[in-house]
C-alpha positions as CSV (number, residue, x, y, z in Angstrom):
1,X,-152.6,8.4,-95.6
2,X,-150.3,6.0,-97.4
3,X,-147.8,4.3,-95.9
4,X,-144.8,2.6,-97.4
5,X,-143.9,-0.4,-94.9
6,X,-140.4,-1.5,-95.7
7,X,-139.3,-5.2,-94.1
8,X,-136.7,-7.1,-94.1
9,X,-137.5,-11.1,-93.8
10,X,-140.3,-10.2,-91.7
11,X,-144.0,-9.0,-92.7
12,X,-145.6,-10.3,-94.1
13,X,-144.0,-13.8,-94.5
14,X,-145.1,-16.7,-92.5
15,X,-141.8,-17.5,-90.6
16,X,-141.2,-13.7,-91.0
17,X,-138.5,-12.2,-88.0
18,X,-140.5,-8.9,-85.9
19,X,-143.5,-9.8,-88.3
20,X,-146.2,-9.5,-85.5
21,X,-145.8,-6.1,-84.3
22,X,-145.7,-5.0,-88.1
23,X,-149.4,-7.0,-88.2
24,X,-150.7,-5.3,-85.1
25,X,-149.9,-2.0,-86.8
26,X,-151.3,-2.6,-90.0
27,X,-154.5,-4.0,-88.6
28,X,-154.5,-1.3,-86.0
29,X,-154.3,1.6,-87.9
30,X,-157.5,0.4,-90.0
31,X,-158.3,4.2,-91.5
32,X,-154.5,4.2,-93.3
33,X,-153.9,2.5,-96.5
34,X,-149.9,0.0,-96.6
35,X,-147.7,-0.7,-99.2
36,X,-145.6,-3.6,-98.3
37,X,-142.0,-3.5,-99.4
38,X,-140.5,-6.7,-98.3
39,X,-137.0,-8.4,-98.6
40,X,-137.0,-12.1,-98.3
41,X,-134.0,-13.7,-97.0
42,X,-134.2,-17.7,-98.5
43,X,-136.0,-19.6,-100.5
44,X,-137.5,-21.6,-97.9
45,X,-139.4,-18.0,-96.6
46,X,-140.5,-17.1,-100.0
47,X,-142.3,-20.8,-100.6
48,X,-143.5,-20.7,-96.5
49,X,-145.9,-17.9,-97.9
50,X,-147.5,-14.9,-96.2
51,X,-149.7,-14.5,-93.2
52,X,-153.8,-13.3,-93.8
53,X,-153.6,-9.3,-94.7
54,X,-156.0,-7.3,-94.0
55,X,-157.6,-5.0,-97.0
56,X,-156.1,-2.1,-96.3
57,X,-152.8,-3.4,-97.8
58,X,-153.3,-1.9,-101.0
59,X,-150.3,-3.9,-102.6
60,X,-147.3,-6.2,-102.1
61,X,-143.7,-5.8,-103.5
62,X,-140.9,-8.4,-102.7
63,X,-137.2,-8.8,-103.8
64,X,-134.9,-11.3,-103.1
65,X,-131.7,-10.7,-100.5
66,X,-130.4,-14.2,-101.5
67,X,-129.1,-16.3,-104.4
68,X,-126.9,-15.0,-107.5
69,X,-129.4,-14.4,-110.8
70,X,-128.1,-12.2,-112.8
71,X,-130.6,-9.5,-114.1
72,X,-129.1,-9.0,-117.6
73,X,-128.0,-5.5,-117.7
74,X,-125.3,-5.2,-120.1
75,X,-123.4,-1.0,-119.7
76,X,-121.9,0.6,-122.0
77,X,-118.2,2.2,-122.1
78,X,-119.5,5.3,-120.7
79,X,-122.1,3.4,-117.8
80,X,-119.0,1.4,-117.0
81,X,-116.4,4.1,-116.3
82,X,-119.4,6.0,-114.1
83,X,-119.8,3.1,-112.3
84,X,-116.0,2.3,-111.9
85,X,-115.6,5.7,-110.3
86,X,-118.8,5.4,-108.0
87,X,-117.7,2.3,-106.7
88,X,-114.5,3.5,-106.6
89,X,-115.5,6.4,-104.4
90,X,-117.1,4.2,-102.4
91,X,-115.2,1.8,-101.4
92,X,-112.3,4.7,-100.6
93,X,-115.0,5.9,-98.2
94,X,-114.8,2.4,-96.5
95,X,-110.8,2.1,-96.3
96,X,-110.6,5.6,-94.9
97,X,-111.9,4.7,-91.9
98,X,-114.3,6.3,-88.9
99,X,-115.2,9.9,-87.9
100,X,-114.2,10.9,-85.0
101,X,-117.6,10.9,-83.9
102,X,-118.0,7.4,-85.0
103,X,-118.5,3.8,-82.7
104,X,-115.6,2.0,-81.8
105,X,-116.0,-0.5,-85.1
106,X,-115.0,-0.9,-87.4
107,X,-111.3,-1.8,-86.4
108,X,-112.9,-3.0,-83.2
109,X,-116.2,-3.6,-83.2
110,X,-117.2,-3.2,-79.3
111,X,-120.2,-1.6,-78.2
112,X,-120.3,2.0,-78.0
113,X,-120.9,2.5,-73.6
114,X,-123.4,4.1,-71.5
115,X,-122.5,7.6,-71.5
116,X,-125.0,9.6,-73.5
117,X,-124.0,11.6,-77.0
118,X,-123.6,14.6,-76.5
119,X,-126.6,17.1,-78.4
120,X,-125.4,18.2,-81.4
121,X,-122.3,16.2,-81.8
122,X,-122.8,14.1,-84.7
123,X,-122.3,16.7,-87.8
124,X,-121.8,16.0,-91.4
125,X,-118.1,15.1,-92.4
126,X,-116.0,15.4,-96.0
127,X,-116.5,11.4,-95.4
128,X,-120.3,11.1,-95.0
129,X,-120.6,13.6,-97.8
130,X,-118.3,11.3,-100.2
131,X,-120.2,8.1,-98.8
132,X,-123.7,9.9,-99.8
133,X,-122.5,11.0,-103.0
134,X,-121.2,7.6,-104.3
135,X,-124.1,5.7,-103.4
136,X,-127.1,8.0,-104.4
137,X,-124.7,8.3,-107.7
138,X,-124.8,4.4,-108.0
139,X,-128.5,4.6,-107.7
140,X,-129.3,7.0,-110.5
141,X,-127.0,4.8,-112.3
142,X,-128.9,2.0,-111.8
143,X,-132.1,4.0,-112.3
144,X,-130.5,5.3,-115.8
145,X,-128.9,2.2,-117.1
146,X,-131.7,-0.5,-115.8
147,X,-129.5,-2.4,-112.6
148,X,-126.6,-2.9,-110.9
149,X,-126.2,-6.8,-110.5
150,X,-123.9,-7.9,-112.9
151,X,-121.2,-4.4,-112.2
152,X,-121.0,-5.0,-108.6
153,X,-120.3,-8.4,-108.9
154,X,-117.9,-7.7,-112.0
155,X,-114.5,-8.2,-111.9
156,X,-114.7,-4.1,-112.2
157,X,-115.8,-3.9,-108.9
158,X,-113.2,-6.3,-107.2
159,X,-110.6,-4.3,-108.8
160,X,-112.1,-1.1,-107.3
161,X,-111.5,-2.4,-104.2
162,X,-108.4,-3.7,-104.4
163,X,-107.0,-0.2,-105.3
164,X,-108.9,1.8,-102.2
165,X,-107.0,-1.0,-99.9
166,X,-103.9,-0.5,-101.5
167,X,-103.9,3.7,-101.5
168,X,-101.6,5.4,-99.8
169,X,-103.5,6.4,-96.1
170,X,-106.1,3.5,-95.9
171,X,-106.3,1.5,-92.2
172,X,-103.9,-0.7,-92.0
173,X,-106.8,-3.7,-91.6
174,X,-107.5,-2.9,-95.4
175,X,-104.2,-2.8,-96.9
176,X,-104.0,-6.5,-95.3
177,X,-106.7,-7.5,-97.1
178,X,-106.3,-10.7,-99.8
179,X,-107.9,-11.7,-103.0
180,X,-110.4,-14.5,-101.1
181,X,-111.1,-11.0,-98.3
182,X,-111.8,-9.0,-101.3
183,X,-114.2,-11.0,-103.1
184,X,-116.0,-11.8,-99.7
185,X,-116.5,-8.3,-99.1
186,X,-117.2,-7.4,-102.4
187,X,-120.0,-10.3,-102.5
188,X,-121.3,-9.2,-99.2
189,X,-121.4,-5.4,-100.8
190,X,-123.7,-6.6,-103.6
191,X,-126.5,-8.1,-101.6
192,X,-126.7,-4.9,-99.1
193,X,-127.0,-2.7,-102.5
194,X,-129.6,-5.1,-104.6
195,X,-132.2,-2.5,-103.3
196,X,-130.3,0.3,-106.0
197,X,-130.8,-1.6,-108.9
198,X,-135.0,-2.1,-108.1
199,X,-137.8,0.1,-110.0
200,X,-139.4,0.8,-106.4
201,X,-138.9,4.2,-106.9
202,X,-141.4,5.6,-110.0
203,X,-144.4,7.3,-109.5
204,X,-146.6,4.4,-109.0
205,X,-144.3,3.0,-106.6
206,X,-142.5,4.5,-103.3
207,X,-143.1,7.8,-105.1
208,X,-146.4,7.8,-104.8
209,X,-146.9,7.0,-101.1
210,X,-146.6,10.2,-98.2
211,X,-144.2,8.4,-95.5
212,X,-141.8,5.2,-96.0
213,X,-141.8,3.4,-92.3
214,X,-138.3,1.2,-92.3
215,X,-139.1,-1.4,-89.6
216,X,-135.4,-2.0,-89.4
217,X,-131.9,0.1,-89.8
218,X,-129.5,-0.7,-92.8
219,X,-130.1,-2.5,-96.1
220,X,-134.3,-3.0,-94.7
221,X,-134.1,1.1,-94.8
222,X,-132.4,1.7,-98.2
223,X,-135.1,2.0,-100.8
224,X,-136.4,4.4,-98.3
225,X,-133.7,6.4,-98.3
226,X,-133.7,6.1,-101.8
227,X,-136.9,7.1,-102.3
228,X,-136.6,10.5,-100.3
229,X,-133.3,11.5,-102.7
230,X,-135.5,10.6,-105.5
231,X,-138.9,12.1,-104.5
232,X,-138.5,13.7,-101.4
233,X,-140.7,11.2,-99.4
234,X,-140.1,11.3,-95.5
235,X,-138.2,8.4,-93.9
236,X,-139.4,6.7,-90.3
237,X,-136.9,4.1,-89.7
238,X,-137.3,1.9,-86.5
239,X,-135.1,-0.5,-84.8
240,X,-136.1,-2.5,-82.1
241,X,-132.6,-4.5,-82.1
242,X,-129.8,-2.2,-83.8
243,X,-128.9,-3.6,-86.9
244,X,-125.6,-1.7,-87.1
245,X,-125.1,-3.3,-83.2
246,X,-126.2,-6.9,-84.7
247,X,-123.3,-6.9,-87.5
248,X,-120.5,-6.1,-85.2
249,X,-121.1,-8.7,-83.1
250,X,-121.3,-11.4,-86.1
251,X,-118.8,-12.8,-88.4
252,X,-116.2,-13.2,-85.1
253,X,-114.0,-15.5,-87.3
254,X,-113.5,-13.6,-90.1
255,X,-110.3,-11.9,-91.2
256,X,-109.7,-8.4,-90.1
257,X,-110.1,-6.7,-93.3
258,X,-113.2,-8.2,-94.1
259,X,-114.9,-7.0,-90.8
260,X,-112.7,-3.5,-90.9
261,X,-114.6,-3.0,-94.8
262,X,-118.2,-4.4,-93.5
263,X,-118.4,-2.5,-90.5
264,X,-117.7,0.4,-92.1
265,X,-119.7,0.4,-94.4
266,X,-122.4,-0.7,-92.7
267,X,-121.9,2.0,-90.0
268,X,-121.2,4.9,-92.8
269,X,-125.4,3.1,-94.4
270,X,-126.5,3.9,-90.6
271,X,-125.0,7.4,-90.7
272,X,-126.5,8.3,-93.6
273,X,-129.7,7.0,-93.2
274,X,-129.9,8.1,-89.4
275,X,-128.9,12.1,-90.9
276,X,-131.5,11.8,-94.2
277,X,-134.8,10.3,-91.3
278,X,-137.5,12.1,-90.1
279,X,-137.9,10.4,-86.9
280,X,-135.7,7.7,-85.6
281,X,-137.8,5.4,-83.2
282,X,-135.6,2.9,-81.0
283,X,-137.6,0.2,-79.2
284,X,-135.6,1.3,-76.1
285,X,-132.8,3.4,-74.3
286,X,-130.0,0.7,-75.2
287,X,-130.8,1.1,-78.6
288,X,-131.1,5.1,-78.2
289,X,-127.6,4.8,-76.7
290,X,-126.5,2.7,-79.8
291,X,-128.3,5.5,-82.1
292,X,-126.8,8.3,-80.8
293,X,-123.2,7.2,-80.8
294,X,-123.8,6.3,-84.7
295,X,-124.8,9.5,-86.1
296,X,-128.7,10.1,-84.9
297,X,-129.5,13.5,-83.9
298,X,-130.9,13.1,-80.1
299,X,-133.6,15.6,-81.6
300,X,-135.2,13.2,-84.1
301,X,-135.3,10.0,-81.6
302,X,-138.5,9.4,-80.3
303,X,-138.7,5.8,-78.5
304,X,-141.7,3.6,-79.1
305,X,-141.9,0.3,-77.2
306,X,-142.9,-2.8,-78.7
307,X,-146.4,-3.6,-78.5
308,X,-148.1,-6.5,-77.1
309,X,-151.7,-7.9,-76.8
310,X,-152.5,-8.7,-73.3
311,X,-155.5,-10.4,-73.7
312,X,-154.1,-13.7,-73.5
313,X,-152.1,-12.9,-70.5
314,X,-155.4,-11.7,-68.8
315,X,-156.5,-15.0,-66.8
316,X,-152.7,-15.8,-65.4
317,X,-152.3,-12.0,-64.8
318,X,-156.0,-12.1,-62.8
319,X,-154.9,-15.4,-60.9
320,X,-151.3,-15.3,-59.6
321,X,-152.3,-17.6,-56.6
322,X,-152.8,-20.3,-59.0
323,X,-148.9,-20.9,-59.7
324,X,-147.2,-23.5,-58.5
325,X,-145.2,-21.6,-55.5
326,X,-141.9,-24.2,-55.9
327,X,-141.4,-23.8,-59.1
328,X,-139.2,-21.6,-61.2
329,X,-140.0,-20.8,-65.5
330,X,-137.8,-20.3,-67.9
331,X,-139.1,-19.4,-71.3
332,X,-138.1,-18.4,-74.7
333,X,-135.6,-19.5,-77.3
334,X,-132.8,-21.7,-76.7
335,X,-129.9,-20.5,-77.8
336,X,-126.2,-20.4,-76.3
337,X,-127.2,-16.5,-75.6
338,X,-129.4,-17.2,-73.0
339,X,-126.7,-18.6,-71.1
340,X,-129.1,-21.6,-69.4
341,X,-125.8,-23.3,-68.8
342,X,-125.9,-20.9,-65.7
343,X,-129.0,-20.8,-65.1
344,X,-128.6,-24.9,-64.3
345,X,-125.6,-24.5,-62.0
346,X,-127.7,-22.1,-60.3
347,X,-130.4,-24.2,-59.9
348,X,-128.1,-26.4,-58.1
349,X,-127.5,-23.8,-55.6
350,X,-131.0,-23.0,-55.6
351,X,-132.2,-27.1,-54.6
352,X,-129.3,-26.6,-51.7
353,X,-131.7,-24.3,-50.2
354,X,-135.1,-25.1,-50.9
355,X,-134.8,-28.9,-52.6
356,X,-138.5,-29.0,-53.2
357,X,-137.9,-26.8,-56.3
358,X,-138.6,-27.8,-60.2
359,X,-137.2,-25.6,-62.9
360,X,-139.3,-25.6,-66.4
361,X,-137.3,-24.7,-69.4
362,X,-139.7,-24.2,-71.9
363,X,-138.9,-23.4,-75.4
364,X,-137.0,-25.4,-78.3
365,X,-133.9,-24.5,-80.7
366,X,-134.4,-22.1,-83.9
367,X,-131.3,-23.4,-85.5
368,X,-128.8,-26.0,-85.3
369,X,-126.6,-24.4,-83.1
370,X,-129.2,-23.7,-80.8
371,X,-130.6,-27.6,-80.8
372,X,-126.7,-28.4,-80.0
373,X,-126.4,-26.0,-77.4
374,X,-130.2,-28.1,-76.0
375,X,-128.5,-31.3,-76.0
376,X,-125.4,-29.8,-74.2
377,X,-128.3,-28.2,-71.6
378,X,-129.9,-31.5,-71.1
379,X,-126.6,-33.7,-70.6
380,X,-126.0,-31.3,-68.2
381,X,-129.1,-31.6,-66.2
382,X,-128.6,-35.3,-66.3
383,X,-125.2,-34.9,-64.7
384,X,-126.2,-32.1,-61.8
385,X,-129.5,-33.3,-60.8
386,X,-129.2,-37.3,-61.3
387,X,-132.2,-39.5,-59.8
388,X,-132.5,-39.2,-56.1
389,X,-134.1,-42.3,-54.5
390,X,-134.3,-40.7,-51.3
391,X,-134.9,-37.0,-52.6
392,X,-138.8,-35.2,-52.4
393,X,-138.8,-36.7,-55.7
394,X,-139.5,-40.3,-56.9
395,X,-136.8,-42.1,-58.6
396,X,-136.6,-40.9,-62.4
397,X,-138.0,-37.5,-61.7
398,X,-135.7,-35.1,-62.0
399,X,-136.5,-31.7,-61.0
400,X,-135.4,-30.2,-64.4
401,X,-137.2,-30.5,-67.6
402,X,-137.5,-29.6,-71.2
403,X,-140.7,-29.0,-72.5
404,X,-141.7,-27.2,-75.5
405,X,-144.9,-25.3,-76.3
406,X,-147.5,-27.4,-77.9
407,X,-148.2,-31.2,-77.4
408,X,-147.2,-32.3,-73.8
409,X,-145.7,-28.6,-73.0
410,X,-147.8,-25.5,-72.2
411,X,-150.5,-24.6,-75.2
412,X,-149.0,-21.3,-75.3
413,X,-146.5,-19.1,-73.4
414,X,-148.9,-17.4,-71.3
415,X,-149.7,-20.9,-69.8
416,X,-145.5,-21.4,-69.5
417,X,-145.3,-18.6,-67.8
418,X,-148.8,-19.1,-65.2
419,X,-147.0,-22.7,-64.2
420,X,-144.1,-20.6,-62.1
421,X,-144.2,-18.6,-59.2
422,X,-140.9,-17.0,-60.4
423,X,-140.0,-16.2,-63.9
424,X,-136.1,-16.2,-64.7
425,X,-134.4,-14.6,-67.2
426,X,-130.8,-15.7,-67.8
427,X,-129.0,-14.0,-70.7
428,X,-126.0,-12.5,-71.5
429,X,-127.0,-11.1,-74.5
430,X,-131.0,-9.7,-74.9
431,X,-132.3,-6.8,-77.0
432,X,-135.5,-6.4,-76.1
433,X,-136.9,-9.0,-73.8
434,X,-140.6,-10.0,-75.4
435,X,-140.4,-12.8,-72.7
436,X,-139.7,-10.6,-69.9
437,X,-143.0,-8.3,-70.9
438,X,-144.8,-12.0,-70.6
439,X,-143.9,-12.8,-67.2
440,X,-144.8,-9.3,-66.4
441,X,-148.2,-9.4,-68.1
442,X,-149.0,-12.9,-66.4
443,X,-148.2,-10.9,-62.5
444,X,-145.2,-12.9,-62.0
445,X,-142.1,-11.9,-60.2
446,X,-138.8,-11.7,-62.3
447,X,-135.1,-12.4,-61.7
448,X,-132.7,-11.3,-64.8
449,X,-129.4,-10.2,-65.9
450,X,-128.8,-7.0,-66.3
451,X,-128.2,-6.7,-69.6
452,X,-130.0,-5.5,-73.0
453,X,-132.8,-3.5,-72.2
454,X,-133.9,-5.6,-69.0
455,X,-133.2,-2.6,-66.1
456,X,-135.5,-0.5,-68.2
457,X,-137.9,-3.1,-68.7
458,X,-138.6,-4.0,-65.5
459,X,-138.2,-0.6,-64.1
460,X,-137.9,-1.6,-60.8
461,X,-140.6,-4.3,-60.3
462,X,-138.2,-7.4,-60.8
463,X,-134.9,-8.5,-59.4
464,X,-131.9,-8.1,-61.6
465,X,-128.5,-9.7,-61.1
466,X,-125.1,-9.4,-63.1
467,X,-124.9,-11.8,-65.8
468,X,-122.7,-15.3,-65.8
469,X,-123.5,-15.2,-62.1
470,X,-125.1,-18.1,-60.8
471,X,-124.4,-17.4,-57.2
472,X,-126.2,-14.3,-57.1
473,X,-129.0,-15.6,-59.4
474,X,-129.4,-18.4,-57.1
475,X,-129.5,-16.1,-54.1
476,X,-132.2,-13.7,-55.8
477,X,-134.6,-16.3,-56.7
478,X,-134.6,-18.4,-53.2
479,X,-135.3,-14.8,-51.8
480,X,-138.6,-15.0,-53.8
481,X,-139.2,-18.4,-53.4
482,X,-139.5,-18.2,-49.8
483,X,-141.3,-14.4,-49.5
484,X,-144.6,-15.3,-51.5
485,X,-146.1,-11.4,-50.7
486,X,-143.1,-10.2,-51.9
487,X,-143.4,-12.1,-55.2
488,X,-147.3,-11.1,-55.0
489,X,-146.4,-7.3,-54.8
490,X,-143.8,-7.6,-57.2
491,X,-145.8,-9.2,-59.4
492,X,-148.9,-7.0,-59.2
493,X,-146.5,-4.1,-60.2
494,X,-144.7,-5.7,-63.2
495,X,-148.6,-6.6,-64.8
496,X,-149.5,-2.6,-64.1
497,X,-146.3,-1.6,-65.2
498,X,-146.1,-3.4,-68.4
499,X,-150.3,-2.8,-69.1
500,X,-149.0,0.7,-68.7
501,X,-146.2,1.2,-71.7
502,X,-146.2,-2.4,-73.5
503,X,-149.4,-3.0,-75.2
504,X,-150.3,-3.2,-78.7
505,X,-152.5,0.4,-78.2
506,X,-149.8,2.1,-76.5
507,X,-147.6,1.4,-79.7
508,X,-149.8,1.7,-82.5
509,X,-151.0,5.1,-81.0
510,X,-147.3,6.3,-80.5
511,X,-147.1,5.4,-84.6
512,X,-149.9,7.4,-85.6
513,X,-148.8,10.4,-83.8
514,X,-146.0,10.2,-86.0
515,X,-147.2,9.4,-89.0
516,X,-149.2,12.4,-88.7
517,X,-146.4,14.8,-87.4
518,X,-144.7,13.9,-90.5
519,X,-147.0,14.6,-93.1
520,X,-147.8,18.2,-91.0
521,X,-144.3,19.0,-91.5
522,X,-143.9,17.7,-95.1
523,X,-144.6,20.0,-98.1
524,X,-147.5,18.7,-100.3
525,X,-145.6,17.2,-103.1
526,X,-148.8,16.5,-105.4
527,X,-151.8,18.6,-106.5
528,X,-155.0,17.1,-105.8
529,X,-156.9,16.8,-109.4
530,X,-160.4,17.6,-110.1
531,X,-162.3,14.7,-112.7
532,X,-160.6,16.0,-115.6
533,X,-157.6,16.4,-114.7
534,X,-157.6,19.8,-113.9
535,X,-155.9,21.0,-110.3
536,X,-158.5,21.7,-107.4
537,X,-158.1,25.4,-106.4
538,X,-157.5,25.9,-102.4
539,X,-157.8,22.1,-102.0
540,X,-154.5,22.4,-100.4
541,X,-154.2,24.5,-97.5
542,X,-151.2,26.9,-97.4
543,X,-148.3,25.5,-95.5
544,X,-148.0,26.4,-91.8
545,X,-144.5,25.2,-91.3
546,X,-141.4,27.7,-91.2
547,X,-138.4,26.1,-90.6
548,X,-136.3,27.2,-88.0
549,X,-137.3,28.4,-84.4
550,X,-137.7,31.7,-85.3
551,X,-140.9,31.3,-82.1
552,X,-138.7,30.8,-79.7
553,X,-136.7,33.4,-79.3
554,X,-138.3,36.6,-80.4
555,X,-136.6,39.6,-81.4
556,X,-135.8,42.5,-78.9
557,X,-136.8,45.1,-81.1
558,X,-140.6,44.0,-81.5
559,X,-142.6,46.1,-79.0
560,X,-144.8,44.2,-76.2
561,X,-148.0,43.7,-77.5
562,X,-146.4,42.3,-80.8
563,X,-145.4,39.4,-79.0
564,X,-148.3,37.0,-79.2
565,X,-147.8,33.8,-76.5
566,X,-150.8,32.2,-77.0
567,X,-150.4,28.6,-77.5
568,X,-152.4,28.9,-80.5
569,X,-150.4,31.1,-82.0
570,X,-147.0,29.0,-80.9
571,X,-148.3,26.1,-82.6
572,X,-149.4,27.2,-85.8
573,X,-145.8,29.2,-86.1
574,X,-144.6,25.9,-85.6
């Protein structure tokens, strides 16, 4: 089977984002061959490089998602009307506003709650027809003419805009929109459509591969979607954090109109691509939840967990009497989302209690924000915990410190995570807590916030508080700290638990499964060819899919013994 592995600044660069669980799949499924479609999102990626690939990457495309060159196209009168209209169209689409079905966003881009879709809810609409249209009509265009570049960021396209703000019946966000709010948007518009104007799409290209995998929603799953209007190759998108969920929540300072016009087109791109997939596979329920309110049939989601190897988690896992019982972990990626500003002032609460325990935070800063939010972190520290003469400690050793993996810190965060008796998570905002799965895979007991996909995570086998809490964070991890079977049971549980559903077999077999219930269900597109050229009779098998479920639910007027149950018979019907 050939796969078509679609990535956005991920696999297989270097500093790539989710680039190890696309590795783990490609080595795992060893018998497949990959085609890599990657987006890079700097310069500074593209010249990091790409990680060791194994040979059964057969080849490696990648297209840029930053800078401004031009690729030269110049459309005639005709190409330039077409595309004036398409864009139109398009951006008409964006200033209408939601479906009724739709999220909250875009006028107010809040998470969608708890309360499941409902089956069957999420239909095609006039609007999601009219966004389909216009944008598989800008990509023959593109396809036709040679590229899109230059016309969307043409004064054409601004202009376009500028008239679907200003039509009679567009939201009110829109129609407030400026000249600077028009050409942001309409900038932003032309880096999420760059993937129209590629020749990915030919024969020897995504055309020639059986299923396109998306290892992320939105722009990541476009030439996929692309590729199924032009070919009729099968989509598999995944999302392990929900793109669509990841743009709402950004751009916080700028102007209405510009987030109205993003978010809706970004949430019509979801739509569509959730309604033209296969299978949809969310990395867990929150995501599912996000999904489903979005436009995904409940019928084609299918949640696969992240993967992990627990090899190196093994020793810590098979030793939890070696940790150090007074001492608390934190690990992971500092960042003002992980809220350690809390997780300090509980600390304080937690010393009032039991003053021989140390907290370890143990990670470093991925961008400058993050380092400033470190310094703030540590000048903190410095003021709740200053040096205490008389204190279990000896003067200058204070009972919170910063360490980072490598050099003086823990080789690796399996050895972060074996130097605690108590892992604590304490975010506000988490997707899908890798460092959670850690802890769990080293045996250690676990107090988080509920948030993310934590609750389901866990599964019972940690403590989980509200977030921005301290008090009650405190409260849970002294409980630990001074009930060491407790933290042994608990602990015991979490490393079965997460050996159970989080391991790189568990998700590479879930992937193959579907990789193979997608090609059952797909109609053979190309004839297999003899050595000259000449079609192989019966090499194809005749198809065994009907659709529809014309199996379950028989008609009246067959007699009895017509009715064959057998599950042999069910399945090949199916």
């Amino acid at each position: 089977m050939r796969i078509g592995l679609l990535t956005e600044g991920g696999y297989p660069y270097v500093d790539g984002e989710g680039g190890v669980w696309c590795d783990r799949l490609v080595r795992g499924l060893d018998r497949h061959e990959f085609d890599v479609y990657a987006f890079s999102r700097s310069e500074a990626q593209e010249q990091a490089g790409w990680v060791p690939l194994p040979p059964q990457v057969g080849r490696v495309r990648t297209a840029p998602l930053w800078g401004t060159e031009d690729d030269g196209v110049v459309h005639g009168r005709r190409a330039r009307r077409r595309f004036s209209e398409l864009y139109g169209e398009l951006a008409a689409v964006l200033c209408a506003g939601a479906d009724a079905n739709a999220p909250n966003a875009p006028n107010a881009p809040h998470a969608p709650d708890d309360r499941p879709a409902t089956p069957g809810a999420h239909r095609a609409s006039p609007e999601a027809d009219r966004f389909a249209t216009a944008l598989h009509g800008l990509a023959e265009l593109a396809r036709d003419e040679g590229g899109l570049q230059g016309a969307l960021r043409s004064e054409t396209a601004v202009r376009a805009l500028e008239r679907a703000c200003r039509a009679p019946g567009a939201l009110s966000a829109a129609r407030e929109a400026r000249v600077p709010d028009l050409l942001a948007v309409a900038a932003h518009l032309e880096r999420a459509l760059r993937p129209l104007s590629l020749d990915w799409y030919e024969e020897d290209g995504l055309g020639a591969v059986d299923v396109c995998h998306a290892t992320a929603g939105g722009v990541t799953a476009l030439p996929g979607l692309l590729a199924h209007h032009f070919s009729g190759i099968p989509l598999l998108v995944t999302e392990y954090g929900v793109r669509l969920r990841t743009h709402y929540l950004t751009r916080p300072d700028a102007p209405p109109s510009v987030r109205s016009l993003l978010a809706a087109f970004h949430g019509r791109l979801a739509a569509e691509i959730y309604h033209r997939a296969e299978f949809v596979t969310p990395g867990n329920t929150h995501a599912r939840r996000w999904q489903e309110r979005c436009g995904a049939d409940r019928a084609k989601l299918r949640t696969v967990y992240p993967g992990m190897d627990p090899a190196p988690f093994a020793e810590a896992g098979e030793s939890p009497g070696s940790a150090d019982p007074h001492t608390l972990v934190w690990a992971g990626c500092v960042d003002p989302a992980k809220d350690l500003v809390s997780l300090l002032h509980a600390f304080a609460r937690v010393r009032e209690e039991e003053p021989k325990t140390r907290l370890r935070i143990i990670g470093g800063p991925s961008d400058p924000e993050g380092a400033a939010y470190l310094g703030h972190c540590r000048a903190l520290a410095a003021q709740l915990f200053p040096d205490e003469a008389d204190g279990p400690h000896s003067v200058g050793d204070n009972p919170v410190s910063f360490e980072e993996l490598g050099g003086a810190g823990p080789a690796t965060s399996a050895d972060a995570h074996a130097r605690g008796a108590v892992t604590v998570l304490s975010s506000v905002v988490e997707g899908f807590p890798v460092g959670l799965v850690e802890a769990m895979l080293c045996g250690r007991a676990t107090v988080s916030t509920d948030v993310g996909a934590v609750v389901e995570v866990i599964g019972g086998t940690g403590l989980v508080v509200p977030p921005r809490n301290p008090r009650a964070l405190a409260e849970a991890c002294v409980s630990l700290l001074r009930d060491p079977e407790r933290r042994a049971r608990l602990g015991a549980a979490a490393r079965a638990r997460a050996l159970e559903l989080f391991t790189v077999d568990q998700n590479v077999s879930a992937f193959h499964g579907l990789y193979l219930e997608i090609v059952a269900r797909t109609p053979v597109r190309r004839p297999l060819l003899d050595a000259t050229g000449d079609p192989l009779p019966f090499a194809t098998p005749a198809e065994a899919h009907v659709p529809g479920h014309w199996t379950d639910r028989p008609s009246r007027a067959l007699p009895p013994w017509a009715l064959d149950t057998s599950t042999a018979a069910t399945e090949t019907a199916r």
